[in-house]
N, C-alpha and C positions, 0 to 999 in steps of 0.2 A: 672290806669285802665288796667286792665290786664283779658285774658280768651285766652281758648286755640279754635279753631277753626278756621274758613275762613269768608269773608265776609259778610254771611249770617246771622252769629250769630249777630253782632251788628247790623244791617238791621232788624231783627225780630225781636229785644227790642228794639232798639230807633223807629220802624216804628210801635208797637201795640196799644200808646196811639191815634195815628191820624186814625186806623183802627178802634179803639172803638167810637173814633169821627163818622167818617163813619158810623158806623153802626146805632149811636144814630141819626144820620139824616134821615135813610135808613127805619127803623126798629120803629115798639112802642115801648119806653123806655123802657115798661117790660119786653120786648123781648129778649133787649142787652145783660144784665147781665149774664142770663144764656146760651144765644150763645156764648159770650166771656169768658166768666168761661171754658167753656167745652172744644170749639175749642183750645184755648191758653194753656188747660191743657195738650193737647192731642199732639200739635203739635210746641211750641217752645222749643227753645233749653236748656237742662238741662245744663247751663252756668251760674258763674257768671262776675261782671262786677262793682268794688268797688268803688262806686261816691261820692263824699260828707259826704266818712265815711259810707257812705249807702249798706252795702253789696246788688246786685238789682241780686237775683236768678229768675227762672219762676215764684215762687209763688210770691215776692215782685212786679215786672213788672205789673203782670195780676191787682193784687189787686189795686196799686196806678194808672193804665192805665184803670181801668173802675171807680174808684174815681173820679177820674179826669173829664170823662166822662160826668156823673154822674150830678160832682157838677155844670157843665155850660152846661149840657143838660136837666137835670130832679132837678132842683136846690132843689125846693118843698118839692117833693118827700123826699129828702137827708136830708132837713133840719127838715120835720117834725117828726127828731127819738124824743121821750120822752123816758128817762131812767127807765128801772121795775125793781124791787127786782129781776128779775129773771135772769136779765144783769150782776146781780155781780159778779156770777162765772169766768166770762168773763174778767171781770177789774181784779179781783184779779189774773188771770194767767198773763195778760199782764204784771203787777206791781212785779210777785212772784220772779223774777231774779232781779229787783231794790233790793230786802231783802237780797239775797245771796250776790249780788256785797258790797254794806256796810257792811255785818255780815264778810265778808271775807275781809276785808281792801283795795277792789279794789277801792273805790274811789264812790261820787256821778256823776260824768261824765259817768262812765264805767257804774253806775247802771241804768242812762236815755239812755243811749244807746240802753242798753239791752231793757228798755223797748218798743222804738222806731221800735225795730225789730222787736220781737213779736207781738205787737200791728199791724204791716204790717202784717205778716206772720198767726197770728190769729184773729187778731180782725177785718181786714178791711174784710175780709171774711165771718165773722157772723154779721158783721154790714150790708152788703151786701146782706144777709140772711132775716135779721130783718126789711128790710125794702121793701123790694120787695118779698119775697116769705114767707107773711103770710095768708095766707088762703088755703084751698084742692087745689082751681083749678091754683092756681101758683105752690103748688110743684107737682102737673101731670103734669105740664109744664116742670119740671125742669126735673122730673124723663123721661117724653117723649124724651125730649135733653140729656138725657146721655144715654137713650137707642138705640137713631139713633145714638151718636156717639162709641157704642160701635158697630155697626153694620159700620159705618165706619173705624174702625180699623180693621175687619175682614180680607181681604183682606194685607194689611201691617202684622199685627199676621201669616198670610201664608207663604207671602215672606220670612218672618224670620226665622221662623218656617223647611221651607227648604235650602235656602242658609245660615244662620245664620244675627244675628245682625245686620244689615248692612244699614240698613235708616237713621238714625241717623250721621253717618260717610258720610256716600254719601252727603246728604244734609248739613250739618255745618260743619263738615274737622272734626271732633272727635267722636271715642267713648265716650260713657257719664259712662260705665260698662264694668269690664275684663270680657274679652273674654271665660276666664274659667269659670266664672258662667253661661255662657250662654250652657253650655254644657249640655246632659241629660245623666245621667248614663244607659239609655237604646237605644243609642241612637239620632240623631237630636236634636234640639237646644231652648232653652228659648226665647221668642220673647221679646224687650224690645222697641222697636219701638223709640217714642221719651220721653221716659219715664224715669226715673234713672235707673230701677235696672228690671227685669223681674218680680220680685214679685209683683213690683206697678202695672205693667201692668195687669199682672193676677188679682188682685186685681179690677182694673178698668174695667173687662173684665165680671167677676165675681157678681162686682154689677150693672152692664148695665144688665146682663141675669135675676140678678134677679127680677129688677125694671118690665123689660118687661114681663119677664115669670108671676109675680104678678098681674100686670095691665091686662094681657091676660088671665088671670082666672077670675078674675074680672070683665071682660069686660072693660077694658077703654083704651085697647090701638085701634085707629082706624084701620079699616079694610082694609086698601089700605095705603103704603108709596109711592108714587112717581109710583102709577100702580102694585108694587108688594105687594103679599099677608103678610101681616104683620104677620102670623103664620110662611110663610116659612122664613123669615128675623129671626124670631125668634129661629126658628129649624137651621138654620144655626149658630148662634150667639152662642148659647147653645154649638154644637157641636163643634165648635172652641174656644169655653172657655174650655173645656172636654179634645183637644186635646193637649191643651199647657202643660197638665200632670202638674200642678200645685199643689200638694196634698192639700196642707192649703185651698186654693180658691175652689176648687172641694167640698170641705169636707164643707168650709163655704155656699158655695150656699145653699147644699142640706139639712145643717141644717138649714139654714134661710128659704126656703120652709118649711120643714116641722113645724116648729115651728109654721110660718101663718099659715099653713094651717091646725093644730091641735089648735090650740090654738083659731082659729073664727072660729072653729067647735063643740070645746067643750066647749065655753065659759070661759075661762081659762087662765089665762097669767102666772100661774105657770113657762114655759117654758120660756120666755120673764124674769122672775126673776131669773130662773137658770143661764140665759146668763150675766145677771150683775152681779151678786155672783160668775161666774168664777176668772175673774182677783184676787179680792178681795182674795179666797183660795187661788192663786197661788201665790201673792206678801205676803202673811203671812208664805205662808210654806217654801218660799224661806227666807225670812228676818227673821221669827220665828223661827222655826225650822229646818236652815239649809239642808234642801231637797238638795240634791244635783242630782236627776235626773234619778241615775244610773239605778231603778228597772224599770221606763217606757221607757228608750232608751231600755235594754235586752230587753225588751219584744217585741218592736218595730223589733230589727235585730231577735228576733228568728222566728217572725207570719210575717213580711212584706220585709222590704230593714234593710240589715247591714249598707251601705253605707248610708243611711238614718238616721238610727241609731246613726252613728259613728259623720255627721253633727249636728243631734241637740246636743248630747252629748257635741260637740264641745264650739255649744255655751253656753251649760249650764259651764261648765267649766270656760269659760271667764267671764261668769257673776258671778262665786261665785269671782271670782276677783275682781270686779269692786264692789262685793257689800262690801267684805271687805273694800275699797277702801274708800265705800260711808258709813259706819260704824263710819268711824274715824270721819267726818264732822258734819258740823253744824247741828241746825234742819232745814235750810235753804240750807243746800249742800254744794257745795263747791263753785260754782260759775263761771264764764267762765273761756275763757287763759286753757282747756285742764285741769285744776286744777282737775277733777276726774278722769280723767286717770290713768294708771297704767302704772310703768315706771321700766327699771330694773339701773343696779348699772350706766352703760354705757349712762343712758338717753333713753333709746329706749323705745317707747310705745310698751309695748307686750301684751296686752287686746285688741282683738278682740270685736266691740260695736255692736251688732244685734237690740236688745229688745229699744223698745222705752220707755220703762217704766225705765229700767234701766237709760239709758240715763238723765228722769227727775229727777229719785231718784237723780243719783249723783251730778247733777248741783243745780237742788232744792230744795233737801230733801226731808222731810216727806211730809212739809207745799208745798209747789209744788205739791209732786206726788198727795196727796190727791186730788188738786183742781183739776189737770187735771184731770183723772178719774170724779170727780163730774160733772166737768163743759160737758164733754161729753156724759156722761147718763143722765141728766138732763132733755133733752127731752125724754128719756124715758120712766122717773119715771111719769111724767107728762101725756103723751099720757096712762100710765098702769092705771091712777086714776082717769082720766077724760076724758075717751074714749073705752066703752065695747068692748071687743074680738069679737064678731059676729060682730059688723060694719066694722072691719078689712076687711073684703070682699066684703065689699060693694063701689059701684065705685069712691064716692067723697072721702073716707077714705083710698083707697089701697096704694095711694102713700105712705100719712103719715106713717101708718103702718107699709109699707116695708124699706121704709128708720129710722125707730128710730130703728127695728130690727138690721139693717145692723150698723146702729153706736154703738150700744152695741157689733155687732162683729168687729168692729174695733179694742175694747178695748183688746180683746183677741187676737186679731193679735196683736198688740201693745205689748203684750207680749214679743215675739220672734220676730220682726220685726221694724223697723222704718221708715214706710214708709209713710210721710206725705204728702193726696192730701188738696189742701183747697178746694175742693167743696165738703169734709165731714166737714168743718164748716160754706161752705154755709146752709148744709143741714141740722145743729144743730140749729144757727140764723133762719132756716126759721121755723121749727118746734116748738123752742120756741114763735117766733113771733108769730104763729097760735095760741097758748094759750093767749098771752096776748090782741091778737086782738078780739078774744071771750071767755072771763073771766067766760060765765057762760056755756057754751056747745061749743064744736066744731060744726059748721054748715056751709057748702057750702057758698063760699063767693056771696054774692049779687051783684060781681061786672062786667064790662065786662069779657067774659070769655077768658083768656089767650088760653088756651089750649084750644080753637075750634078754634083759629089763627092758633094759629101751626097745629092746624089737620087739618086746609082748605087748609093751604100754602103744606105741604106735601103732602095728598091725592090728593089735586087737579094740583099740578103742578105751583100752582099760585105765584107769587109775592106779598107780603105784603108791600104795602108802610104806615106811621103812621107817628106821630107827637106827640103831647103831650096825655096822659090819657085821658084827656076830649073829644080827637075829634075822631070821628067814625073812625070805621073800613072799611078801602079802598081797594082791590083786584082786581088786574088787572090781567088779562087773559096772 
């Protein structure tokens, strides 16, 4: 067991599953999940900590420590998943590195390993999803909780922002990211707070602005958090996702607006099909026909930033590397052990790995990459076919809406990026659930309403104490 930091860092993982406890005593069960998804994403240490063979990162902790939870607080709940055709995308990711590990002679031990981890890192996450946040008014819950904590990073994104990186070191004894990414070429510094890289955070910054800026056209975000006016929380949040100068996250907000906002105006999801048909042109033109980049980097340093330019170039560069790489291998990839790497005469990995697509092509192939991509848009194609564009605006519908937007732009960050949160597969699990939990129309759940807890406990200042599903709602002043 080994990890780099100070006392903190083990104190924050081995103490989250007895805090998830806490909270499921504290808290109504439906409540937990997505407090401790968010909270845990936002603020333990990007560390790991190798137990029982079990690599345990932030995402494995969070997942098997509200499992856990879970299974001896809300047992029921947990127990009552029924498997749908529409779960399978799911299993077969989990299982798609079992295919590589065999097809590559690593052994069936190495190939349940693999599955073991993934199943952590993706499936307990959409199981997670599936089982608590299907119907409208759990995922306005869920998006409510990401949008207060993206208003609580505000503050932390500042600090950073001006002194540089530096919460993450203070707090656990380590940078989690060099120093040099955190740089801006015009100045002042990338915020990465407790997050891997600054891109995640902008990313997480990014879709908290636009859950809320969504729900506040909509009307569903309440009027008052905690006495402030939830417009101005909003104007600020906005403006400090804007300032962290993130290009990619900037550019994705303000297409993910306008695409809602055109698209349940004109009754239309053309735009919503444009954005799944991205990835797809881009993994063909790179793997079919060699694109190699160069005409949209020129154009980029002659009209915007060279230095800008000169970085994605970079990465495309790397990638035509790695795709040679991934060329040579199975239809199943290559398999773990670094096997798609690229290595020179000396042993030295000299491929730079950005694009998370890449990444799956070369471990999993074709058979992989496919699934992932499917398995991610999957609530999309669904919400586009069984869910008119004009209801997008409407207040039980906003959340859904904005969050299968926001996962189909993942897929295109995913491109040029690997920056994996799992409460985008909370958010996939919960959006599928919504469909299979009403197979013949999406309709506002009939059940207690999550989301007037949270908006009582916020606006009014209160305490929510709860117990199991069945027993009423209790507030204490």
């Amino acid at each position: 067991m080994s990890s780099p930091g100070n006392i903190f860092v083990p104190l924050a993982f081995f103490g989250w599953t007895p805090f998830v406890f806490f909270l499921y005593k504290k808290l109504d069960a439906r409540l937990v999940p997505v407090i401790a998804y968010v909270a845990g994403w936002m603020f333990l240490p990007c560390a790991d900590y190798d137990i029982f063979l079990l690599k345990n990162t932030k995402s494995t902790v969070l997942g098997l420590g509200i499992f856990a939870g879970a299974y001896f607080r809300d047992q029921e709940r947990l127990l009552n998943f029924k498997f749908h055709i529409a779960d399978t995308l799911i299993v077969l990711w989990c299982t798609a590195s079992f295919f590589s590990s065999i097809f590559n002679g690593l052994g069936i031990y190495d190939g349940l390993s693999t599955i073991l981890y993934t199943a952590i890192k993706f499936g307990l996450p959409y199981y997670i999803g599936r089982i608590y946040f299907t119907d409208t008014d759990a995922l306005k819950t869920l998006a409510l909780t990401i949008f207060i904590g993206g208003v609580i990073y505000v503050p932390f994104c500042w600090i950073e922002m001006i002194i540089s990186p530096q919460m993450h070191r203070l707090t656990y004894g380590f940078s989690q990211t060099s120093f040099a990414q955190s740089l801006r070429e015009n100045g002042g510094y990338r915020p990465s707070v407790y997050m891997d890289h600054g891109l995640m955070t902008s990313m997480w910054m990014m879709l908290a602005a636009l859950l809320g800026s969504w729900l506040y056209y909509c009307k569903g975000l309440p009027k008052k958090i905690l006495t402030i006016p939830s417009l101005l929380l909003l104007l600020v949040l906005v403006f400090t996702t804007l300032m962290m100068q993130s290009a990619g996250a900037i550019l994705y907000l303000f297409v993910a607006l306008g695409v809602l906002y055109l698209s349940s105006r004109y009754k239309n999801f053309i735009l919503v099909a444009i954005l799944l048909l991205c990835p797809y042109l881009y993994m063909v033109a790179r793997i079919g026909y060699s694109w190699d980049g160069r005409n949209f980097t020129d154009y980029i340093a002659q009209k915007f930033s060279p230095s800008r330019a000169a970085s994605l170039q970079f990465r495309f560069d790397n990638e035509t590397m790695l795709l040679n790489k991934a060329f040579q291998g199975s239809f199943f990839g290559w398999g773990g052990w670094n096997r798609s790497r690229v290595f020179d005469d000396k042993g030295k990995d000299i491929a730079v790995t950005d694009g998370g697509w890449i990444i799956v092509y070369g471990v999993n192939g074709i058979y992989g990459l496919s699934i992932f991509f499917l398995m991610i848009q999957l609530p999309v194609f669904i919400l586009l076919f069984r869910l008119k564009p004009e209801l997008w605006k409407t207040a039980p519908y906003a959340a859904p809406a904005a969050m299968a937007v926001f996962s189909s732009i993942t897929q295109i960050d995913n491109l040029l990026n690997a920056m994996f949160n799992p409460i985008y597969m909370v958010v996939v699990g919960g959006l599928v659930g919504l469909f299979i939990k009403n197979p013949d129309s999406f309709l506002p759940s009939a059940e207690i309403n999550t989301s007037d807890m949270i908006e009582s406990v916020i606006t009014r200042g209160t305490r929510f104490v709860g117990a199991s599903p069945s027993q009423k709602t209790t507030f204490i002043r």
